[in-house]
C-alpha positions, 0 to 999 in steps of 0.5 A: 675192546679186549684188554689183557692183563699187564705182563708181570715181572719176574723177580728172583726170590731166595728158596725160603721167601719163595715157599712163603710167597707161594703160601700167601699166594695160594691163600690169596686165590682161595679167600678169592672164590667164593664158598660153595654149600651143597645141600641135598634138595631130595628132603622127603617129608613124611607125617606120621601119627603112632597108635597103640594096638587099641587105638590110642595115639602115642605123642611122646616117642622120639627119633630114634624109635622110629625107622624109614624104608624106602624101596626096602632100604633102610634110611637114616632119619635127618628131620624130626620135630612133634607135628605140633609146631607145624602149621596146618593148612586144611582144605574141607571138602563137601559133597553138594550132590543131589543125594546129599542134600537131606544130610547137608545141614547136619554136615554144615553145623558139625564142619562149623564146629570143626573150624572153630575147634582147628583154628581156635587153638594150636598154631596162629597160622594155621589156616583152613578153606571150604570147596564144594562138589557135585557135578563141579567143584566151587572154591566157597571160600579160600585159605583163611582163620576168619571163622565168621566167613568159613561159616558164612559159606557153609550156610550157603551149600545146598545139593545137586546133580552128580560128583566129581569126587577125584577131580576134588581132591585133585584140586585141593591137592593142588591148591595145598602143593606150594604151601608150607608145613603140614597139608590136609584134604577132609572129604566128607561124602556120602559115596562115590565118584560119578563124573569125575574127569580124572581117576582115583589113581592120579587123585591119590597121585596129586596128594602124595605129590603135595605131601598132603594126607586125606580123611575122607568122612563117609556119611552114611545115612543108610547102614547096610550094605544094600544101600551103600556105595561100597566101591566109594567107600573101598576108593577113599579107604585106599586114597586115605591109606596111601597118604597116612591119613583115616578113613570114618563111616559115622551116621549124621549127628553125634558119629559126625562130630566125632569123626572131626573131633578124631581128625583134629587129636591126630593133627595134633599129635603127629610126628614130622619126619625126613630122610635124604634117599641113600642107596635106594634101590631104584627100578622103571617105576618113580613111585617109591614104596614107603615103610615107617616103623617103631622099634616098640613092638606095641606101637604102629606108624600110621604114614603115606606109603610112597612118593614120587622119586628118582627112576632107573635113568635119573627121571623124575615126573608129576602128572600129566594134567592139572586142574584149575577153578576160578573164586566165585564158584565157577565150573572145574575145567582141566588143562592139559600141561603143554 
């Protein structure tokens, strides 16, 4: 049944209450409709850790020492907090390929030691998780604070066949994407990648897309560059720069310990920042190139050189693939999106 509204009846109204009527009226259908707030949901999200010519971090600058580029145009900072107050989620990744093996217990007690040392101060939500890698990839243990089971894990690694490096940090990138606050993927490896399904490009392209920075730890049991996997090395440099992170060379033993130790300063001395893209130059390519800088001249920003955004059209994309592993440590398996 369709019901119209009644017709009203037309009453002659002097010059003066008709101005009034037509006031109150207007005031009537506007406290009617509901108030709209429009937010700009293109936040991009950038951590960055500033570092004196020497190398000493500087956690003391504020917002407007720094500047944002994107695509070369200068952008106006709207989100700064010190990193401190952020929680971390950190997914450590560790080779188990066979020719880790002689090097694993070493790895094993210094990765401890940087469980313990993350989440035994700083945030009480910040969380870590442990994945292995060799010819596949083993959730050892999911997000969590309980230092007594992330232990427990790591006594249980051992060494064995191949590695599927890229397809690791792809995973771990996935895994950290839907998490809020700041997000780390730590590889610690003694080279390259060997059976990995995906490329060191769509890795890196899985990490920026999760705002998720990588240090990758090379262990390198040989110091010459006659037994090292320098190709490896040159991948986790580029995977680790291009998302603002630091890429160590240490031996086992005392070097490994402070590599974490380095890892775990500059999570706590970060800086967050974020920007509304305006008047963005925009081209066929959704990859945008990234600048931070600091007005000190003394001072360099250490951030992720890009991320995904709007292109010529107004598309935007994510990878064509994702990668799935089941708790328990059950073999990598990739999925093509439908």
């Amino acid at each position: 049944m369709k019901i119209f509204p009644r017709r009203a009846r037309l009453v002659e109204i002097p010059h003066a209450k008709r101005w009034l009527a037509a006031v109150l009226c207007a005031g009537a259908l506007l406290a009617q409709q509901p108030t709209v707030f429009r937010s700009n949901v293109n936040l991009v999200r950038i951590v960055a850790t500033v570092k004196t010519q020497t190398g000493q971090i500087v956690g003391t600058l504020g917002k407007d020492e720094f500047e944002i580029y994107d695509n070369g145009a200068k952008q106006q900072v709207a989100v700064f907090e010190h990193q401190t107050e952020q929680p971390l989620s950190v997914v450590l990744m560790v080779d188990t390929s066979g020719s880790t093996a002689k090097e694993l217990k070493y790895e094993a007690d210094s990765a401890s030691r940087f469980y313990h040392a993350l989440l035994g101060e700083g945030n009480l939500q910040d969380v870590a998780a442990l994945y292995t890698f060799n010819w596949e990839i083993r959730e050892q243990q999911p997000f969590t604070r309980d230092l007594k089971a992330l232990d427990a894990r790591l006594k249980l690694m051992h060494g064995e066949a191949g590695t599927a490096m890229y397809d690791a940090v792809y995973l771990g990138a996935q895994r950290l994407e839907p998490r809020e606050g700041r997000k780390v993927i730590v590889v610690v490896t003694d080279g390259g990648d060997t059976v990995s399904k995906l490329s060191v490009h769509k890795a890196l392209e899985a990490a920026q897309l999760a705002d998720a920075a990588i240090y990758a730890i090379v262990v390198m049991p040989i110091t010459n560059d006659a037994g090292r996997n320098i190709g490896g090395e040159h991948a986790l440099e580029f995977m680790a720069t291009g998302t603002g992170g630091r890429c160590f060379l240490p031996t086992v033993g005392a070097e490994l310990d402070t590599a974490f130790a380095s890892i775990i300063t500059e999570l706590r001395t970060q800086y967050l920042l974020g920007f509304y893209p305006r008047d963005v130059p925009l081209n066929k390519d959704r990859f945008h190139k990234l600048e931070v800088r600091v007005t000190r001249p003394d001072l360099r920003a250490f951030a992720r050189n890009g991320y995904y955004g709007e292109v010529e059209g107004g598309r935007s994309g994510s990878p064509d693939a994702h990668i799935t592993v089941s708790p328990g440590g059950q073999q990598l398996q990739q999925k093509k999106k439908p």
